[in-house]
mmCIF file of the N, C-alpha and C atoms, coordinates in Angstrom:
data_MODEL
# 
_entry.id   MODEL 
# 
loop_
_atom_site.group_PDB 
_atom_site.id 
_atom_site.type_symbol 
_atom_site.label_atom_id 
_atom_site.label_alt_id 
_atom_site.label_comp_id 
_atom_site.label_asym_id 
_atom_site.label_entity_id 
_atom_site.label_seq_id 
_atom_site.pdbx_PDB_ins_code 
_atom_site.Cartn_x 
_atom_site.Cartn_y 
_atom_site.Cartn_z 
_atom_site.occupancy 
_atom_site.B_iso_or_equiv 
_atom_site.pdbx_formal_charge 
_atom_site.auth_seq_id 
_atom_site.auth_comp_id 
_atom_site.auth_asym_id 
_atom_site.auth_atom_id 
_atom_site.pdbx_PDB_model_num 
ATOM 1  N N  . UNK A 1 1  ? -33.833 -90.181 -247.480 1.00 0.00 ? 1  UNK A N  1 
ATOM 2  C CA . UNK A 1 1  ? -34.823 -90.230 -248.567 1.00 0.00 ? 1  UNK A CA 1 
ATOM 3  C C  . UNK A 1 1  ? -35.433 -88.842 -248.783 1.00 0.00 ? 1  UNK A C  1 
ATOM 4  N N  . UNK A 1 2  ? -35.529 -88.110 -247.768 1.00 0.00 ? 2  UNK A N  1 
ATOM 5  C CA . UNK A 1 2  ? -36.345 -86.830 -247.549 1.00 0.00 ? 2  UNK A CA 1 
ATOM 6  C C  . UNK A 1 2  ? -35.306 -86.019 -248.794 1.00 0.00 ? 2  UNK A C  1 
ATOM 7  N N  . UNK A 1 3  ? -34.097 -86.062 -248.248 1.00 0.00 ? 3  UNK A N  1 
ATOM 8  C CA . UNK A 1 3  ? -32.824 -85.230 -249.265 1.00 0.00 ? 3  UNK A CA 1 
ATOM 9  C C  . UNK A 1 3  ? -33.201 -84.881 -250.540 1.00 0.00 ? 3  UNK A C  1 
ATOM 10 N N  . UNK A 1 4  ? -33.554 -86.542 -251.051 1.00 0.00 ? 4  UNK A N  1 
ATOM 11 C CA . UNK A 1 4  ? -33.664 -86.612 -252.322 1.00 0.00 ? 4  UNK A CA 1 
ATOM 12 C C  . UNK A 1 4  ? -34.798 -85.754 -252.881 1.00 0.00 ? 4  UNK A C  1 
ATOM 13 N N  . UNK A 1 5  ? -36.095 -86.293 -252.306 1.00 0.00 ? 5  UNK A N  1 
ATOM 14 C CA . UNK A 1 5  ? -37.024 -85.598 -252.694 1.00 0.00 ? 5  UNK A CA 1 
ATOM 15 C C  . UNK A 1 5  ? -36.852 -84.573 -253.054 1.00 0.00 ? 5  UNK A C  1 
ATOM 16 N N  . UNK A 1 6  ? -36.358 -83.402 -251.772 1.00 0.00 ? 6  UNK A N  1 
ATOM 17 C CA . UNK A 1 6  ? -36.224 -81.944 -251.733 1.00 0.00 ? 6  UNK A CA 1 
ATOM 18 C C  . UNK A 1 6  ? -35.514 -81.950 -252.768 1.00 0.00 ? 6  UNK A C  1 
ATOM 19 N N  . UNK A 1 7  ? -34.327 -82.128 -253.467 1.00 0.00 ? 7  UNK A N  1 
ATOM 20 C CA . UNK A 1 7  ? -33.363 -81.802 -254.360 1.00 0.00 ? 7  UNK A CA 1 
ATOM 21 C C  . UNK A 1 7  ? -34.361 -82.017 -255.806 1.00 0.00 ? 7  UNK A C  1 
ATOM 22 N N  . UNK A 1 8  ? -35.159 -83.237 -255.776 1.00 0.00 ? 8  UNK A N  1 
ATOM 23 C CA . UNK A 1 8  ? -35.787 -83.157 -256.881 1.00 0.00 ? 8  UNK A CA 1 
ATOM 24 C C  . UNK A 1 8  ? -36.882 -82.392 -257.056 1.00 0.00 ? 8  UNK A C  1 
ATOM 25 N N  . UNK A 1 9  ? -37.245 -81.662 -255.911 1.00 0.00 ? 9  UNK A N  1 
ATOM 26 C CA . UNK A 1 9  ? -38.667 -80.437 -256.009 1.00 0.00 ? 9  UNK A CA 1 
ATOM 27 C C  . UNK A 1 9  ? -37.554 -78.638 -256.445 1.00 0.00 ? 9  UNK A C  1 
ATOM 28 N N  . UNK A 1 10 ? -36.268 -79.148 -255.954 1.00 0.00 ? 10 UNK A N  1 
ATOM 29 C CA . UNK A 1 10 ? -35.504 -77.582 -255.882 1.00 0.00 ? 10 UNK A CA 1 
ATOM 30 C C  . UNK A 1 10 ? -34.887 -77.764 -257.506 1.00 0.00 ? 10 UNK A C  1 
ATOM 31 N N  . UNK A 1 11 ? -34.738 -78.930 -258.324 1.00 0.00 ? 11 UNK A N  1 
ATOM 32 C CA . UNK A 1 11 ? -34.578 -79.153 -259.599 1.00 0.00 ? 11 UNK A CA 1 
ATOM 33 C C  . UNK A 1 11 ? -35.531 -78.402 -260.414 1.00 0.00 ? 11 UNK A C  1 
ATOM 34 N N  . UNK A 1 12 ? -36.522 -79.359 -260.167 1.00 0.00 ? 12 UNK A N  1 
ATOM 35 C CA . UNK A 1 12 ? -38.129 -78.828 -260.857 1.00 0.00 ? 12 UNK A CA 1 
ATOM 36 C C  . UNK A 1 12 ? -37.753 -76.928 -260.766 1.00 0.00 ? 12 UNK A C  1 
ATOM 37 N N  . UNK A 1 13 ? -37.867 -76.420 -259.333 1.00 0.00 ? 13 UNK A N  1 
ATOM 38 C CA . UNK A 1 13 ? -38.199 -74.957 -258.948 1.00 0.00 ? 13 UNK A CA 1 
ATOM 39 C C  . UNK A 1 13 ? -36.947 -74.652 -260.072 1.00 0.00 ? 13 UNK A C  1 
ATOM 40 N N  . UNK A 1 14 ? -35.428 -75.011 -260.369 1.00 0.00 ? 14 UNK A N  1 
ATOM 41 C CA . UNK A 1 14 ? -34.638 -74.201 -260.698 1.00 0.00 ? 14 UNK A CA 1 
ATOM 42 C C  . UNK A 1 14 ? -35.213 -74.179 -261.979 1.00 0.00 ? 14 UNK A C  1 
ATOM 43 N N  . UNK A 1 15 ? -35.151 -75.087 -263.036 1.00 0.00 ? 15 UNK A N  1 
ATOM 44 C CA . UNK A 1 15 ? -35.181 -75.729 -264.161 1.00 0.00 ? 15 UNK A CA 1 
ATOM 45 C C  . UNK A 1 15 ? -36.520 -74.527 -264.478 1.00 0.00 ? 15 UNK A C  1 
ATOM 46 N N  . UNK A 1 16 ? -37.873 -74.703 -263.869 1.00 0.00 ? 16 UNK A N  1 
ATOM 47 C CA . UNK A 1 16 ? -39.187 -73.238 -264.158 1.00 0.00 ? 16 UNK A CA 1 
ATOM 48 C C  . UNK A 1 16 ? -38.583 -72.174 -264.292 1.00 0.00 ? 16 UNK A C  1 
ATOM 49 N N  . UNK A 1 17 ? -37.345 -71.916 -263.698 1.00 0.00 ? 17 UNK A N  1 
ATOM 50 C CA . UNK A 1 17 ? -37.273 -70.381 -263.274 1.00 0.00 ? 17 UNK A CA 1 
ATOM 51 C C  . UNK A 1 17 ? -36.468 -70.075 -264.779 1.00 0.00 ? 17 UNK A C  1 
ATOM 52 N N  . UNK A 1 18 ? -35.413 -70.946 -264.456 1.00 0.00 ? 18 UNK A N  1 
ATOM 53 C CA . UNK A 1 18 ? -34.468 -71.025 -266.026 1.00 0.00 ? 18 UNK A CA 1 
ATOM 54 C C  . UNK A 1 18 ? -35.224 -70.825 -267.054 1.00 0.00 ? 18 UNK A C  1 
ATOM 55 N N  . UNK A 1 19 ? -36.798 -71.268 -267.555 1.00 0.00 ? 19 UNK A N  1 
ATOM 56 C CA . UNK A 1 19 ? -37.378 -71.167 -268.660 1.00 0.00 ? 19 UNK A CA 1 
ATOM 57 C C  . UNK A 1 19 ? -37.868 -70.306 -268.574 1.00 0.00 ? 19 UNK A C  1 
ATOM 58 N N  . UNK A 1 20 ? -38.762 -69.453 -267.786 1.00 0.00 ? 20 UNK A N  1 
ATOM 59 C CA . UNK A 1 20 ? -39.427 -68.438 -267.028 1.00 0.00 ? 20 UNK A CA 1 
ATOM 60 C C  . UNK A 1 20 ? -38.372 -67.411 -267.883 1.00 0.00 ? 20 UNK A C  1 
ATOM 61 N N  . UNK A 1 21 ? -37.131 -67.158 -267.339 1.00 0.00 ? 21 UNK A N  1 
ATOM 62 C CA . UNK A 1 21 ? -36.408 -66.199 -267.599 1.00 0.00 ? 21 UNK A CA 1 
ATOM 63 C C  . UNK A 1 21 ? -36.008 -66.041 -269.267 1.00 0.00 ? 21 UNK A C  1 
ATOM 64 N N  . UNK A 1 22 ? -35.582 -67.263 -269.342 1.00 0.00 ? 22 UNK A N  1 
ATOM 65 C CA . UNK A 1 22 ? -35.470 -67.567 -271.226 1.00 0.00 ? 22 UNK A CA 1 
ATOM 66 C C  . UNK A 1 22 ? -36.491 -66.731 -271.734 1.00 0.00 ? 22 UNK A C  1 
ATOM 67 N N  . UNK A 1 23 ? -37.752 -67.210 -271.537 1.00 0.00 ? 23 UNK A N  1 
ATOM 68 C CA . UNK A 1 23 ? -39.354 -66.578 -271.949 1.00 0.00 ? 23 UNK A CA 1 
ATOM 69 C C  . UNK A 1 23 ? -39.356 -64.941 -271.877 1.00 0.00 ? 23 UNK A C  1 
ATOM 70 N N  . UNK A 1 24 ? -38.822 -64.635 -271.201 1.00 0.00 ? 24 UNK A N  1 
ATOM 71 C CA . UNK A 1 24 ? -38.960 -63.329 -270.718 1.00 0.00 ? 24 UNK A CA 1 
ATOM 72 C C  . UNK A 1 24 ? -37.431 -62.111 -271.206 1.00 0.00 ? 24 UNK A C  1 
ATOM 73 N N  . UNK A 1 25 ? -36.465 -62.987 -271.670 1.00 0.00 ? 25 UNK A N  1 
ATOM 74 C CA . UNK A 1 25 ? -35.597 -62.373 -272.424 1.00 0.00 ? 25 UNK A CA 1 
ATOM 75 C C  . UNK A 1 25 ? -35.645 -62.381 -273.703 1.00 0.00 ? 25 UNK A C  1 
ATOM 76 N N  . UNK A 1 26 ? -36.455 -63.612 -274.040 1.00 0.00 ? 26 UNK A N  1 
ATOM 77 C CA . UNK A 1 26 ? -37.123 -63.696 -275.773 1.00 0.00 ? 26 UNK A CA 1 
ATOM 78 C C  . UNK A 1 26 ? -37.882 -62.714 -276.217 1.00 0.00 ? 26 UNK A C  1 
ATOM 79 N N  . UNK A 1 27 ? -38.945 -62.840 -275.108 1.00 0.00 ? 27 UNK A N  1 
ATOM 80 C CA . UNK A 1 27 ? -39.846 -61.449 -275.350 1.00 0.00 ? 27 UNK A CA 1 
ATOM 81 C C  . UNK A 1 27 ? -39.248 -60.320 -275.149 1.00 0.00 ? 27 UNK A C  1 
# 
């Protein structure tokens, strides 16, 4: 159960970073 969690907190972390960077190549 723990797995899952983590994979769905390291989703969240990738998915911020992905937009983060979008944001920051727009600008």
């Amino acid at each position: 159960h723990q797995n899952k969690y983590l994979t769905r907190i390291r989703r969240i972390e990738i998915a911020a970073s992905l937009l983060l960077c979008e944001k920051q190549i727009k600008i």
